[in-house]
N, C-alpha and C positions, 0 to 999 in steps of 0.2 A: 504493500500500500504506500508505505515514504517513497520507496522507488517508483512509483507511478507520478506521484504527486512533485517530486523531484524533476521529472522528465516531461512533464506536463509544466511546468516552471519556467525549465530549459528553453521548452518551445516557445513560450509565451514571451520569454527576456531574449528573444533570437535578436541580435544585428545584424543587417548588413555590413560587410568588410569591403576595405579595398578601395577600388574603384567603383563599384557596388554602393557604398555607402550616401558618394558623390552624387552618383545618375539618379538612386532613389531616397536620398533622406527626405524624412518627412521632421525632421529637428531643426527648430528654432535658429537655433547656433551657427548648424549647416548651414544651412541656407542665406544667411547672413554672412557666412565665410565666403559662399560662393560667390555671394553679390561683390562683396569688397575685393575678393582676387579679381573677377572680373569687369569691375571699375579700374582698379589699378594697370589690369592688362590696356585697356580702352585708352586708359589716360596716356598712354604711351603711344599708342597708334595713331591718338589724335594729336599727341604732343612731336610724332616725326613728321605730322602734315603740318606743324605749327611752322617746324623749323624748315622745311621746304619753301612756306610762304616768307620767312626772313628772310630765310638766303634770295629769295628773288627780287624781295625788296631792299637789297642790302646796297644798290645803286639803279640809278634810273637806266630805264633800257631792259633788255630780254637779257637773261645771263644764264637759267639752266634748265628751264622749263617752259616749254609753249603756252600760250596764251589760257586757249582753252580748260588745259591740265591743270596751270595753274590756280583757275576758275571753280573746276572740279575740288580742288586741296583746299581751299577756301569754305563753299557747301558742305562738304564732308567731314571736315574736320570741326567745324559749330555742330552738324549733326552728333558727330560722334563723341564729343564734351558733353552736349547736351543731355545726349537721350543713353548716352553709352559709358560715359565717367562720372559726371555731379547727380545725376537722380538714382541710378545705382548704389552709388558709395551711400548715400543715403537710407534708401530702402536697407543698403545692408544692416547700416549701423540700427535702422529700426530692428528689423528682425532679432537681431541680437541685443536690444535694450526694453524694448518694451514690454515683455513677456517679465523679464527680472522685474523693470520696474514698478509693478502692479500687480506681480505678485500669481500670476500665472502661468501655468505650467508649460505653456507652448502658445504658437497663433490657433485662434481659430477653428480655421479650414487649412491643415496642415501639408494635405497632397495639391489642392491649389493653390501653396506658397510653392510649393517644388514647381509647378508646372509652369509660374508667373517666371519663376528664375529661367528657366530652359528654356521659354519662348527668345529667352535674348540672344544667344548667343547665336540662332540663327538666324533674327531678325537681321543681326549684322553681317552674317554670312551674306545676305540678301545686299546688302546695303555697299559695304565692302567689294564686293565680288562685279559692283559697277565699273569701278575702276580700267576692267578687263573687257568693257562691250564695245562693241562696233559701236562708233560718235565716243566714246567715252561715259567720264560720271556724269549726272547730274551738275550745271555750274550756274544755274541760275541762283545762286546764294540760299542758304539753308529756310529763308523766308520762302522759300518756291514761288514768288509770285510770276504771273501769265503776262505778259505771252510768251517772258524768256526761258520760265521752263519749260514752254510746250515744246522749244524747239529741242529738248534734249533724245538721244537717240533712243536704241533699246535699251537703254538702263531703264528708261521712265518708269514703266510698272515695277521693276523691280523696285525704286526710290516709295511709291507709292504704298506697297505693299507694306515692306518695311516699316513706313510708319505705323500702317495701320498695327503692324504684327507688335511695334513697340508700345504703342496706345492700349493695344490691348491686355499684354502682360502689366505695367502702371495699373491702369484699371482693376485689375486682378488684384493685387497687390493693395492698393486701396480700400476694396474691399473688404479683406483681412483684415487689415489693421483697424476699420470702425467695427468690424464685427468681434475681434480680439477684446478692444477697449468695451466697448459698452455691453460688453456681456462676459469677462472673466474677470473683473479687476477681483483683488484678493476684498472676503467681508467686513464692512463696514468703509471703504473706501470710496468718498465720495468723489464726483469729478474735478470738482475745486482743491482734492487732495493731492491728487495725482502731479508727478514732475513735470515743466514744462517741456520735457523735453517730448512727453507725451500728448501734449494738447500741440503743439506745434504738429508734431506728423497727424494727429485725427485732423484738426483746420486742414492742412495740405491734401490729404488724400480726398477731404469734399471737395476743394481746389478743382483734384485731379478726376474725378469725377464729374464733374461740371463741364471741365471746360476741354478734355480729351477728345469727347464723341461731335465737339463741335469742329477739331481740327480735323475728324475722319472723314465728317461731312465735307468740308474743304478741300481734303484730296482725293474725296472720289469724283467730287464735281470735276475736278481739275483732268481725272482720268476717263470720266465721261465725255469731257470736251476734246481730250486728242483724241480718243476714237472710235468713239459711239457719237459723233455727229451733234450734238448738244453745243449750245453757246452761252452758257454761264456767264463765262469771260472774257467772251468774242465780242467787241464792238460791232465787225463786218454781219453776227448774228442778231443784235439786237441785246447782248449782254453788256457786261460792265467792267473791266478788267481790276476799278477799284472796289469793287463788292468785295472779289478777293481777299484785297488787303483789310479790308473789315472784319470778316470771318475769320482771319488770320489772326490778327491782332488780339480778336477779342478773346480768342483761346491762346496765344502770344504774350498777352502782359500777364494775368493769372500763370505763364508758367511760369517766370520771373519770381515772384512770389512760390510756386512749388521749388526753385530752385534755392531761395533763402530763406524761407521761414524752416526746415529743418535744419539750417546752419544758425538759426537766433534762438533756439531750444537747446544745442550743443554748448552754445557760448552761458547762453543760463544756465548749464549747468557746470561750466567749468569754472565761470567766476568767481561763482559762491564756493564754492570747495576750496579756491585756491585764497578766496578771501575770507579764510575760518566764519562766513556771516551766510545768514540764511537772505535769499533772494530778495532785496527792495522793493515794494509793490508788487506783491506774487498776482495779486485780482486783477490789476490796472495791467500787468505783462498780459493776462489771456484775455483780456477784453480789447486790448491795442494789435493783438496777433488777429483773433476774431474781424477788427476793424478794417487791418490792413486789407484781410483775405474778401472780404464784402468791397471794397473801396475797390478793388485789382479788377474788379465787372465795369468799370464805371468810368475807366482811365484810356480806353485802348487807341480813340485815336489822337491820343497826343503822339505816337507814331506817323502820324499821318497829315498835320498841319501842315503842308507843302501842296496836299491833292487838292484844293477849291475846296472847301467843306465853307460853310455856312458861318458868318460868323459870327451868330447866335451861337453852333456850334464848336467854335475854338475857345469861344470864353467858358464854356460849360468844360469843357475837357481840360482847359488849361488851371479853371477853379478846382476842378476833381483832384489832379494830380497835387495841387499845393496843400487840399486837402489829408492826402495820404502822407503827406509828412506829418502831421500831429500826432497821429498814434507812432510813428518810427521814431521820432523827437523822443516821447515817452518811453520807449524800450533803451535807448542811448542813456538816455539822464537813469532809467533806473540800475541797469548795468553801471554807471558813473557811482552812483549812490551803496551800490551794493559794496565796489571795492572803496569807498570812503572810508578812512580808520580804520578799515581790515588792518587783518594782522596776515598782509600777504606775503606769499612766496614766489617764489616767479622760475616755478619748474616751465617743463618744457611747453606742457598744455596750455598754460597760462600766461605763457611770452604768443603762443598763439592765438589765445583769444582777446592780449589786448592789441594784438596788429589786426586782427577783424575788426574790434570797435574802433580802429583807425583808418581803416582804408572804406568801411560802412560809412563812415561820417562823412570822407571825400567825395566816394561816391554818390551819398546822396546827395549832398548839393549841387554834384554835375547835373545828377537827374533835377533836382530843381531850377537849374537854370535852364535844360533841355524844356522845360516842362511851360517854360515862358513864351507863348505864342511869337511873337513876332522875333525874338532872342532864337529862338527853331526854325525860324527860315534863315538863320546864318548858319546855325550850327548844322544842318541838314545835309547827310550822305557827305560828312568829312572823318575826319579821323578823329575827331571828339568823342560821338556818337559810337565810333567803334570801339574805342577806350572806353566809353561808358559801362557797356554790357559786360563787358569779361570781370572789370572794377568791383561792377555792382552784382553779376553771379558768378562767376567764374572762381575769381580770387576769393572772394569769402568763403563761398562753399569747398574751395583745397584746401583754404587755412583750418574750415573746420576740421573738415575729414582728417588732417594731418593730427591736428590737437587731438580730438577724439579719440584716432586712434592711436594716439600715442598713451592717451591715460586708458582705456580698454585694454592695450595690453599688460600697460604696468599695473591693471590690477590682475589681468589673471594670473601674472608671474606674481602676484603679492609686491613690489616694489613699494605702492602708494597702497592706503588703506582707506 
């Protein structure tokens, strides 16, 4: 009978080994390991298309790359930042924090965490693998607006897919995590209890829920008008080519915000820790994260001040945007406030999260001055603009990631406590 009962145990406590463990884990951990390895692979693929486009601009003139290609490395490489190293590196560090932090034993929906992870790596096989088509990549700039990416060769559906296939694993993923939070937190935890670092990823993932199935709308249209006849975006049809850029944008600036509000959940928690002080205004942080994420609907064509909009229109969009600085104001000053008379230390995490609140600060005032209507028609398609984005997601979200991961690992080796 023990020997039954023993061997019925056995079966019951089975793991996968190996490589096995990779292709099928249904663990938290896992699948957060995976995300992170394969953000860091991504950051590097996008980081050799970075330094292809230096070296090209590293004097005026052609120097080692054709026009087009070089076009192509420009597209690809914000694709593959985007949707392939800072929202990854994220999702991972959820999967592996929010489950600890709330006191739950795993996500969810555990085998649709695995499956959300798998979807990537061949989305970019898809995506990657343009490179190598007759025409080449995709080089109408990672915005795909018409009618310069209609003219892209056979990559196009593969480009299109792609997204979709990555829209869809995020979305997955999202899913999890509001179904994780608001139905496993450990008893007696209310949601005003919980770390910021967890109300930042639930905000984000409605974010990413909201405003995803809007960009899939956008490029199917886009894939219906090359070639299913349709003119969405066709002037010569009786379409719009700046509808486009609306649909675009509006699921375009909300990800801006999925791309930094789980880097302003990281930095809450690194502050505090490092500043022995419990967080400055914990209500005012989730009600200014809530705000921003509401406000991110309401901002999209301050992108767009240059196309003829209305200008009833520019003032409402240029009010919205000066708007969304109040609540970013409030997360600065209470990050400011929290390391006030700390009794801080300035390990490794903590020299990173105060070069976030330093480069967040710059950042946002470019974006406020971008955000100045009539200051937006100088500043428009120069290299401000392109400084802007990376400033304001790029760099925050690796400093996170970096910090992050630098205190995740020094706690599982025990280093910090």
């Amino acid at each position: 009978m023990s020997t039954l009962a023993k061997d019925t145990h056995h079966d019951h406590d089975h793991k996968p080994t190996g490589l096995k463990r990779w292709f099928f884990s249904t663990n938290h951990k896992d699948i957060g390991t995976l995300y992170l390895i394969f953000a860091l692979t991504m950051f590097f693929v996008g980081g050799a298309m970075a330094m292809i486009i230096r070296a090209e601009l590293f004097q005026p003139g052609l120097q080692f790359v054709d026009p087009q290609f070089y076009n192509s490395m420009v597209t690809i490489h914000a694709l593959v930042m985007i949707f392939g190293a800072v929202m990854p590196a994220g999702v991972g560090l959820a999967n592996w924090m929010i489950p600890l932090m709330i006191g739950a034993p795993d996500m969810a929906l555990p085998r649709m965490n695995n499956m959300s992870f798998w979807i990537l790596p061949f989305a970019f096989a898809l995506l990657l693998s343009t490179i190598f088509m007759q025409g080449g990549g995709p080089a109408g700039g990672w915005t795909m607006y018409p009618p310069l990416v209609l003219q892209t060769g056979d990559a196009f559906p593969f480009l299109i897919f792609a997204v979709h296939f990555l829209g869809i694993s995020s979305i997955m993923g999202a899913i999890n995590i509001i179904a994780t939070v608001f139905n496993m937190r450990a008893p007696g935890m209310s949601l005003m209890q919980m770390p910021l670092f967890v109300w930042t990823w639930v905000i984000t993932s409605f974010l990413l829920i909201a405003s995803l199935p809007v960009l899939a709308g956008a490029v199917t249209m886009l894939l219906t008008d090359k070639y299913f006849g349709t003119s969405f975006f066709s002037a010569a049809g009786g379409g719009d080519p700046v509808l486009f850029q609306h649909i675009f944008w509006f699921f375009g600036h909300p990800e801006v915000y999925i791309l930094a509000l789980p880097a302003f959940g990281i930095v809450s928690s690194i502050i505090p820790t490092f500043s022995r002080k419990p967080l400055f205004g914990y209500a005012s942080m989730v009600y200014a994260t809530a705000s921003i994420a509401i406000l991110s609907f309401f901002v999209w064509a301050h992108h767009m001040f240059t196309v003829g909009l209305p200008i009833k229109g520019e003032l409402f969009f240029m009010y919205a945007t000066m708007l969304i600085a109040v609540p970013t104001g409030v997360k600065v000053f209470n990050w400011m406030a929290t390391m006030w008379r700390g009794s801080m230390t300035f390990e490794t995490p903590m020299l990173f999260a105060v070069a976030f609140v330093i480069l967040f600060t710059i950042g946002g005032f470019s974006g406020l001055m971008l955000g100045i209507t009539p200051v937006d028609f100088q500043y428009h398609d120069t290299y401000f603009v392109v400084a802007h984005f990376p400033l304001c997601s790029s760099y925050w979200s690796g400093i996170c990631s970096n910090g992050s991961g630098i205190l995740l690992a020094s706690k599982m080796d025990g280093s910090y406590v």
